[in-house]
N, C-alpha and C positions, 0 to 999 in steps of 0.2 A: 504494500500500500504506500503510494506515494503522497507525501506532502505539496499542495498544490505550489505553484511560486509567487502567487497574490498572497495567499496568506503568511508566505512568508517571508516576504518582504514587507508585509502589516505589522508582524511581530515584529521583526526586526526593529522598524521605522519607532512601534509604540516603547521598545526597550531603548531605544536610542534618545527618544526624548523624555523617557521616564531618567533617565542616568543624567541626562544635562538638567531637569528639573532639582534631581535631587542635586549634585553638586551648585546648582547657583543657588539654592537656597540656603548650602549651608555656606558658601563665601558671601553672601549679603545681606545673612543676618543682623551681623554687627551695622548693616551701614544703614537697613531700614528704619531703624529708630531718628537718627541722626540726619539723613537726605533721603528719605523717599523718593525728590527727583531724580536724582543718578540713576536709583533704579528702576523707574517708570522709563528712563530715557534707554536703558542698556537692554531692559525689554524688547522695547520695538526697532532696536540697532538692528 
């Protein structure tokens, strides 16, 4: 049984941006208290 290649290039894509969710959230932690904007602005970079 094969793995279709849509679906997994899904997963891949949803793990890809599950892993960059988690690391920017844990390097702008410290800064959202302090600038909000920096980080609104690095978002839609």
């Amino acid at each position: 049984m094969t793995i279709p290649t849509r679906l997994l290039l899904f997963v891949t894509l949803l793990a890809t941006i599950f892993c960059m969710l988690v690391s920017f959230s844990e390097r702008s932690l410290t800064y959202a208290i302090g600038n909000p904007t920096e980080i609104i602005m690095r978002v839609f970079q």
